[in-house]
C-alpha positions as CSV (number, residue, x, y, z in Angstrom):
1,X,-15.3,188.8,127.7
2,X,-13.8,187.3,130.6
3,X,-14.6,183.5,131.2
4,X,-16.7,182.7,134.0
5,X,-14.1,179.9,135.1
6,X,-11.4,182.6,135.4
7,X,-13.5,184.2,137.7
8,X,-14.8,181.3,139.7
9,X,-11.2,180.1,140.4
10,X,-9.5,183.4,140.6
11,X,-12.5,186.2,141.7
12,X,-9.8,188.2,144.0
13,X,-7.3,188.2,140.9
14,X,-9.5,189.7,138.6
15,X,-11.0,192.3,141.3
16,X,-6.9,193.2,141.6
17,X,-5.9,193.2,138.1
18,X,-8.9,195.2,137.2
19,X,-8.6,197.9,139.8
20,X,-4.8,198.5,137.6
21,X,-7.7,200.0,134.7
22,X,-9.4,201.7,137.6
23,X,-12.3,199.4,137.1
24,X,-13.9,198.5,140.4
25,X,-14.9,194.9,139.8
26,X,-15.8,194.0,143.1
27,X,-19.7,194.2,143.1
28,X,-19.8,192.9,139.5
29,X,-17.7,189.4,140.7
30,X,-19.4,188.5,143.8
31,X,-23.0,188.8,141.9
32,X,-21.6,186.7,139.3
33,X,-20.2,184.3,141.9
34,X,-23.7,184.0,143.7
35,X,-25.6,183.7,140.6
36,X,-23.3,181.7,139.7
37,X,-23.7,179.6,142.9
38,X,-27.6,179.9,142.4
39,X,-27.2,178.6,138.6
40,X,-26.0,175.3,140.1
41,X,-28.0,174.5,142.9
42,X,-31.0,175.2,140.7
43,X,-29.4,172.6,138.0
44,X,-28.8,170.2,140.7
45,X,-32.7,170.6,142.1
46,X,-33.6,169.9,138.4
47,X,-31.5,166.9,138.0
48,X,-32.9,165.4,141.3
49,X,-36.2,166.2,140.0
50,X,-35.7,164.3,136.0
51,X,-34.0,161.4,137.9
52,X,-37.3,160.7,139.7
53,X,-39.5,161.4,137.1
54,X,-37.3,158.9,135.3
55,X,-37.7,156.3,138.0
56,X,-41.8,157.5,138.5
57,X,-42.0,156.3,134.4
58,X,-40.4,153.1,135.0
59,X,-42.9,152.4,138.2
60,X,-45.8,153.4,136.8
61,X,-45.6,150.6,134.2
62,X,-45.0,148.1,136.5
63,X,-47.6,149.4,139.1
64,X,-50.7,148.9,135.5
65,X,-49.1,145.6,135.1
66,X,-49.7,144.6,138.6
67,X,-53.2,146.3,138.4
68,X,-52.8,148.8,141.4
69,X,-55.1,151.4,140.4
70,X,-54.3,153.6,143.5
71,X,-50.9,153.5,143.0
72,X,-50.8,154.4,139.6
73,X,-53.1,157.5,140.1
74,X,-50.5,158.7,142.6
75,X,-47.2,157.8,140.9
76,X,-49.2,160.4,137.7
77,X,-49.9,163.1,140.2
78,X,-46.2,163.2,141.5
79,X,-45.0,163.1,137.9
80,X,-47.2,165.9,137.3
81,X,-46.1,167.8,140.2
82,X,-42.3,167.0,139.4
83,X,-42.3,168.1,135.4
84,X,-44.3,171.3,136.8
85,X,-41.1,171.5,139.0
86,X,-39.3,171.3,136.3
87,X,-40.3,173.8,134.0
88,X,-39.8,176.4,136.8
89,X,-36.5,175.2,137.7
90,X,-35.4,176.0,134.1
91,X,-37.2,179.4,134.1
92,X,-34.9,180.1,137.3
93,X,-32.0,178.9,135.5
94,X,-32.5,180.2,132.6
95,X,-33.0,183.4,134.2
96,X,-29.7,183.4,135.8
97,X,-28.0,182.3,132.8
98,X,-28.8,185.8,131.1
99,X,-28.1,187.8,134.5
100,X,-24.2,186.0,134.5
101,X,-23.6,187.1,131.0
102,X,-25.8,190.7,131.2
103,X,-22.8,191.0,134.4
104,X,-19.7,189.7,132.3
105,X,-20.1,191.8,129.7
106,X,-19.9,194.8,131.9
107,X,-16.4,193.7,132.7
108,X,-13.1,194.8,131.0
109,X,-10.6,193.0,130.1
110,X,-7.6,192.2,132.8
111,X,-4.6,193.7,131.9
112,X,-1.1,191.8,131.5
113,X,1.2,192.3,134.0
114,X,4.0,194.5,132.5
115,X,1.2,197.4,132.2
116,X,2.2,200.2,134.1
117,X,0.4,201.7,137.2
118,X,-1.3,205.1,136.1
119,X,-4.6,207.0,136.1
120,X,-4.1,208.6,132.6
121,X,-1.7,209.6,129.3
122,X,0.1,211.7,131.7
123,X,1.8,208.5,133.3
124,X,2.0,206.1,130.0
125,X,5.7,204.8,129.9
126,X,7.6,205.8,126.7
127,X,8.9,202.9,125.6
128,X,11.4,204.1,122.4
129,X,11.5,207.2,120.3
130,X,13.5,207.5,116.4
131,X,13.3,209.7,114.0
132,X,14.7,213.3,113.9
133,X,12.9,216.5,114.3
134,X,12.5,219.2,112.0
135,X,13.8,222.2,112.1
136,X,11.3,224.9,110.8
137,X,10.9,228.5,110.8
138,X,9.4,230.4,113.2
139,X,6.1,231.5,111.0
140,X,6.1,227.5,110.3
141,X,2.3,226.8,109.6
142,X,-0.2,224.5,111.3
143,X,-1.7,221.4,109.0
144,X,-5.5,223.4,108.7
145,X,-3.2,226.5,107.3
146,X,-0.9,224.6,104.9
147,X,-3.8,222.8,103.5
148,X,-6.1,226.2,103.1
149,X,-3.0,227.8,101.2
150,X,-1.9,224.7,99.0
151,X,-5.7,223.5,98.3
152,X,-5.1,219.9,99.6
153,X,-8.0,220.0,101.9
154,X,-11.4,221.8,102.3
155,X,-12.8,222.0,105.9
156,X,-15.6,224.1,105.7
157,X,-16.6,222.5,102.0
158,X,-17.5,219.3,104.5
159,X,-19.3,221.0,107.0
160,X,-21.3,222.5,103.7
161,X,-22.3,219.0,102.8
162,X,-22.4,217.0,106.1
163,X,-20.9,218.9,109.3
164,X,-17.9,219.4,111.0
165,X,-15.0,216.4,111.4
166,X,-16.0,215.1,107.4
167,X,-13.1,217.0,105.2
168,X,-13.2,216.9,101.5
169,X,-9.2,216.2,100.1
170,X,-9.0,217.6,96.8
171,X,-6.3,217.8,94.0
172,X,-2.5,216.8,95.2
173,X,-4.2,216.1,98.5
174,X,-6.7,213.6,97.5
175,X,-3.4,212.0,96.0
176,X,-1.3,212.0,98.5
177,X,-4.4,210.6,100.8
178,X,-4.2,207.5,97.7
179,X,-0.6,207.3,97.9
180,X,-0.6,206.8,101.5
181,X,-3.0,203.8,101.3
182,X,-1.7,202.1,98.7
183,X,1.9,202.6,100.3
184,X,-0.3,200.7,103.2
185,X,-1.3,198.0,102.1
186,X,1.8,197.1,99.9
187,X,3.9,197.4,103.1
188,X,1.7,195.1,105.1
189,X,1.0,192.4,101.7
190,X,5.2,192.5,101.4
191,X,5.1,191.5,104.8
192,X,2.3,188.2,104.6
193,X,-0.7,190.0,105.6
194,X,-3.7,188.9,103.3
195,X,-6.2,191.9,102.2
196,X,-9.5,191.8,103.1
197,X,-11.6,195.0,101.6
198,X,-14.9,194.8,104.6
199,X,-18.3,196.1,104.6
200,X,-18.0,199.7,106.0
201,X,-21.3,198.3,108.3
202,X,-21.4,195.6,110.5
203,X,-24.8,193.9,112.6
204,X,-25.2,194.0,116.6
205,X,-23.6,190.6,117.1
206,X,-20.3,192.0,115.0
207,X,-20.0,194.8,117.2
208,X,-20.6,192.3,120.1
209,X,-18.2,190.4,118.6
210,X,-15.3,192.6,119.1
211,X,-16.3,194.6,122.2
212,X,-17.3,197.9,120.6
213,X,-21.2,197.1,121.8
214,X,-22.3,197.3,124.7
215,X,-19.0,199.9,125.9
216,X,-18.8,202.5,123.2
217,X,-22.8,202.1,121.8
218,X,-22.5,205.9,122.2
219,X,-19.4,206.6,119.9
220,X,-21.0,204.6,116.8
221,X,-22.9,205.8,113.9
222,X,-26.1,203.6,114.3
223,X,-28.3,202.9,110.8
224,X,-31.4,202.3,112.8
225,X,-33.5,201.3,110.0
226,X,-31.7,197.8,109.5
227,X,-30.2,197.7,113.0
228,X,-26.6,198.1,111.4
229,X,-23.5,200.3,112.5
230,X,-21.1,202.0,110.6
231,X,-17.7,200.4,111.3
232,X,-15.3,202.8,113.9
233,X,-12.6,200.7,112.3
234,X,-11.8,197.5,110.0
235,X,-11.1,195.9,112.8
236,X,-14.7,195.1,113.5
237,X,-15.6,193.5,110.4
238,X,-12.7,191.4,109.6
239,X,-12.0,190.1,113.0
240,X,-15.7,188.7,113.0
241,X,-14.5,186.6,109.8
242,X,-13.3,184.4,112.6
243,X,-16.7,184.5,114.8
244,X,-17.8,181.2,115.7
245,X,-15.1,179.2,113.8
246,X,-12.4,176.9,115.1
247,X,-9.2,176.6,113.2
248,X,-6.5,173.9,113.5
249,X,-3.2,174.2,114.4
250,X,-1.8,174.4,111.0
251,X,-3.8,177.6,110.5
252,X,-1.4,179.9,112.5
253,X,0.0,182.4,111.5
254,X,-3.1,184.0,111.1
255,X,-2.8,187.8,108.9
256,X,-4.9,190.1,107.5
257,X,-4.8,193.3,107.2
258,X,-7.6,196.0,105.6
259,X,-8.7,199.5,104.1
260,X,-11.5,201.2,105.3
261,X,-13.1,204.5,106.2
262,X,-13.7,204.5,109.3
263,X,-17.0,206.3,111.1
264,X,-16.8,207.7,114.9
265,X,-19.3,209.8,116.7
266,X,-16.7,211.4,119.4
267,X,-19.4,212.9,121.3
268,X,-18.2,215.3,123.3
269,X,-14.5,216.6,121.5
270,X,-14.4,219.9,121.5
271,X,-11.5,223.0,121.5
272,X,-8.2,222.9,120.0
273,X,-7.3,219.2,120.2
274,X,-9.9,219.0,117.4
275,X,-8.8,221.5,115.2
276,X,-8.0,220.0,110.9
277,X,-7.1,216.5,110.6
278,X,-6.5,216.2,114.7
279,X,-10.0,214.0,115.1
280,X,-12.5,213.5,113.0
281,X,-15.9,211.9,112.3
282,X,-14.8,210.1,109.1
283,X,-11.2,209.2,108.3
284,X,-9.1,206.1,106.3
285,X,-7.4,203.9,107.6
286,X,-5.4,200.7,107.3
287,X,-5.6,198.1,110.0
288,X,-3.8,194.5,110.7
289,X,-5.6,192.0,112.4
290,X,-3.6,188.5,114.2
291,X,-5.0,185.5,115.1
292,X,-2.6,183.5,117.3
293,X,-1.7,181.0,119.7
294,X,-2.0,181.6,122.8
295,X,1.8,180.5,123.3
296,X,2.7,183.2,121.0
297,X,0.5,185.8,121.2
298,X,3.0,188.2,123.0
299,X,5.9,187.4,120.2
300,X,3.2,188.3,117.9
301,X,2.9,191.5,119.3
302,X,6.3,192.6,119.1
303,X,6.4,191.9,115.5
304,X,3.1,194.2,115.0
305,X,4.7,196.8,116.9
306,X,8.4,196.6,114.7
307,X,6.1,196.0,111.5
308,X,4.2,199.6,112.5
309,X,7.5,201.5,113.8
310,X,9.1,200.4,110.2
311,X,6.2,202.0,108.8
312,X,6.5,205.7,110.5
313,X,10.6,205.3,109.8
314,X,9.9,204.9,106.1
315,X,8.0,208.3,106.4
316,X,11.0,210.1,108.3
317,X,8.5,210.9,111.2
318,X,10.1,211.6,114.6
319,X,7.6,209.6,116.8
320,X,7.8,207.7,120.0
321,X,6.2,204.4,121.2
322,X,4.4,204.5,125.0
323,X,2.8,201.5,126.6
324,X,-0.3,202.5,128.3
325,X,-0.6,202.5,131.4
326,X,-4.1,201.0,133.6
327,X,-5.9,203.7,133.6
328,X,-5.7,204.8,129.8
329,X,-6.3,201.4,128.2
330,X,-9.0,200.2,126.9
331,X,-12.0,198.5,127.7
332,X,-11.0,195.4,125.3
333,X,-7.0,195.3,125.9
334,X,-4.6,193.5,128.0
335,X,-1.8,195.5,126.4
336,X,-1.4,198.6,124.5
337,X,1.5,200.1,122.4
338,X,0.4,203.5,120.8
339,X,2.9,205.3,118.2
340,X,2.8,209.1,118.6
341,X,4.6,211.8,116.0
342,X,5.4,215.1,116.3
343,X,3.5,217.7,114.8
344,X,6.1,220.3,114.0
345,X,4.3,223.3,113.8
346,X,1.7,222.2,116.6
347,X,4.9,221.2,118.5
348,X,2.8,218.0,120.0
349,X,3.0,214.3,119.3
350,X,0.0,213.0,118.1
351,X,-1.2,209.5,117.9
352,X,-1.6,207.4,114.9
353,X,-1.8,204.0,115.8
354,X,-2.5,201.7,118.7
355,X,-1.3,198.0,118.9
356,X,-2.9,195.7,121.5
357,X,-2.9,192.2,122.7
358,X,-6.7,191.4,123.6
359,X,-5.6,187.8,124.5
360,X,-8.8,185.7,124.4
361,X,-11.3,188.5,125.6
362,X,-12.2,189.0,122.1
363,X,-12.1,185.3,120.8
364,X,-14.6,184.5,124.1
365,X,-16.9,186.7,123.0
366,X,-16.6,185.5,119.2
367,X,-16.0,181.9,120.3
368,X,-13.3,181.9,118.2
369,X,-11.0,178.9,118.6
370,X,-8.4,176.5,117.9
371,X,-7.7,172.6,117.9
372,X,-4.4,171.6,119.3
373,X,-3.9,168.3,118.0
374,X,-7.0,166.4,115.7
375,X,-9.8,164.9,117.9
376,X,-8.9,167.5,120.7
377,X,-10.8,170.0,122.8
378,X,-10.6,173.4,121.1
379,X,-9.1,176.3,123.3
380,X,-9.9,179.9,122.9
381,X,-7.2,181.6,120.4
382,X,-5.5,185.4,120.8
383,X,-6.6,188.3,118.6
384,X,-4.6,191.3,118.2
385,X,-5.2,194.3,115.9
386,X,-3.2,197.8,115.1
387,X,-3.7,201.2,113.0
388,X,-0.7,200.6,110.1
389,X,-1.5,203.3,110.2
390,X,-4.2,205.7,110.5
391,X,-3.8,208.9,108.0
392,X,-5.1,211.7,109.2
393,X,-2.5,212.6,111.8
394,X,-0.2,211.3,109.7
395,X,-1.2,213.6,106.8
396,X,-1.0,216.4,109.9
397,X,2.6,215.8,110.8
398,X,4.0,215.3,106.7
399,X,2.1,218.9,105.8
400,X,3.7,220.5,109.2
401,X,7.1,219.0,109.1
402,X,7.9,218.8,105.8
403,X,7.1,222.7,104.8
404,X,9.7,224.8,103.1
405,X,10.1,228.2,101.6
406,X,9.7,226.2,98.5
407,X,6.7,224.2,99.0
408,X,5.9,220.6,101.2
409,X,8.7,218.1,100.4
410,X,6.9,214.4,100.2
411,X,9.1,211.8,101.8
412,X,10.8,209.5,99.5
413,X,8.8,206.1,100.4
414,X,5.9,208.0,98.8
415,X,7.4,209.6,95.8
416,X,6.2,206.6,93.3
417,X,2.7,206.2,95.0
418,X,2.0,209.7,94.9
419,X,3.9,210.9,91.5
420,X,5.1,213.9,92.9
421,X,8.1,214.9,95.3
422,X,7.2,218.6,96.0
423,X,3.6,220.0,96.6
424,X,4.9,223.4,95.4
């Protein structure tokens, strides 16, 4: 959430910067600048009243000591009249107080100023690409046919017990699925990130929290009974660790990182983009959370972006990084860095992780913060996040583009997590 002094002091800035996400802020700003304009004259009206209800006590006391009978019975009928003033001052203001905040949750983040210009994925800006493609014959299969013929995965057994977009992995592919977490979260505790296993459901001020609720209500599984949500990633749950607490200084670097399933409604995905592991309802993933100073945040960022690209070199994926450009991001982001790989047989790149800066939009919203220095004001701190990595499409692109006449060849990384080297 954006703070409602960035807006006072800069309300054409944000109206620009926003119109980059093609987010037209301008009606949104001015209401909160006249409410907000509202908010204050109201608080001064109130003041003015308490200071003469103040000064009314102190005179009515002197007027009984004096004996004036007449003035006392008018000094009570103004204080009467003034705390009646009162009370509907503070309705007023309180009743602009909710209308600011209904209005600045509506607004996205602002994004940083290297984000390219764009309206969609189209015009992302490809930032580096590694790995080598394969080379694969020309019946090469698609991940959905490979995992039919080899009994890794069962599609339609899902859709028998739930519906479509919840596989069941069985055999050497509920192992590899194993392997590829553990492989996870060894990576990211080798490289200081503490593991935090969540709840895999969060409450309304979580998903508050972290900007999921009110923007993507839709896109959530919601456990109406208790008011709960199942989580669209780990994300949710352990950056609320942080809700409402300040940290010092000495805190920093802040690293966690997490297993989950994750649960997403994706109303509305249809056609071939959805076909196998390409999106589903229910998949795993791994996630890294950062908490950091705002002096650092963006240094910070680079290293979760090399920390994630180490990750897809150690599988032998060809992929390719792309920062998003304004009108692709998302509602919570200032900058986003998503990894893509290429699906051999699909002969597509695929996403598998995105890696964003959210500044202190998030922490706002949390009121996460820091203390410089001891006996300081706290500041709001940074909070980033990124897939490391997401396994579905991952799974997806090792089936396609690791095929051979003999069987699927498992990259060497995942040869002692898995116990296997061939899926023959």
């Amino acid at each position: 959430m954006l703070t409602l002094r960035t807006i006072q002091e800069n309300p054409q800035e944000v109206i620009e910067k926003l119109a980059k996400k093609k987010f037209d802020a301008r009606e949104i700003v001015n209401s909160i600048i006249g409410f907000t304009e509202a908010k204050n004259q109201t608080q001064m009206q109130a003041d003015r009243a308490k200071a003469e209800l103040n000064a009314l006590s102190r005179e009515i006391g002197q007027l009984m000591r004096q004996g004036d009978a007449s003035g006392t019975q008018q000094a009570r009928e103004r204080t009467a009249e003034l705390k009646e003033s009162i009370r509907e001052l503070d309705l007023v203001f309180a009743d602009l107080d909710v209308k600011i905040r209904e209005l600045l949750v509506l607004l996205p983040n602002t994004p940083h100023v290297s984000v390219p210009e764009g309206n969609s994925a189209e015009d992302n800006e490809v930032v580096r690409s590694g790995g080598s493609f394969p080379v694969l014959d020309e019946n090469a299969l698609p991940h959905w046919e490979l995992a039919s013929r080899y009994n890794l995965i069962d599609f339609e057994l899902g859709v028998k017990l739930t519906g479509a977009g919840f596989p069941v992995y069985r055999g050497k592919g509920a192992r590899l699925q194993r392997a590829l977490i553990n492989f996870f979260l060894d990576q990211a505790r080798q490289n200081g990130y503490e593991e935090i296993q969540p709840p895999l459901m969060v409450n309304e001020a979580s998903g508050f929290g972290t900007g999921q609720l009110p923007d993507k209500e839709g896109q959530m599984y919601h456990v109406t009974a208790d008011n709960f949500y199942m989580i669209p990633t780990a994300e949710v749950p352990v950056t609320n660790i942080y809700r409402d607490v300040i940290l010092e200084n000495r805190d920093f670097p802040v690293k966690n990182c997490a297993y989950s399933a994750c649960f997403r409604r994706e109303a509305g995905s249809y056609g071939k983009d959805v076909r196998g592991l390409n999106r589903l309802h229910q998949f795993d993933k791994v996630e890294i959370v950062r908490i950091a100073h705002p002096d650092t945040s963006y240094e910070v960022l680079e290293e979760m972006v090399n920390y994630v690209e180490s990750l897809v070199q150690k599988l032998e994926l060809p992929y390719r990084i792309v920062k998003l450009c304004g009108g692709d991001m998302g509602f919570t982001s200032a900058l986003t860095y998503d990894f893509e790989v290429w699906s051999g047989a699909q002969e597509k790149w695929l996403e598998v992780s995105s890696v964003s800066n959210f500044e202190s939009f998030q922490a706002n919203r949390l009121k996460l913060r820091f203390r410089e220095e001891a006996g300081k004001k706290p500041q709001l701190a940074h909070t980033l996040n990124g897939s490391a990595l997401a396994l579905p499409r991952i799974v997806a692109a090792l089936l396609e583009n690791n095929q051979t006449p003999e069987g699927i060849r498992i990259p060497r990384a995942l040869v002692p997590f898995c116990g296997f080297d061939m899926i023959p």
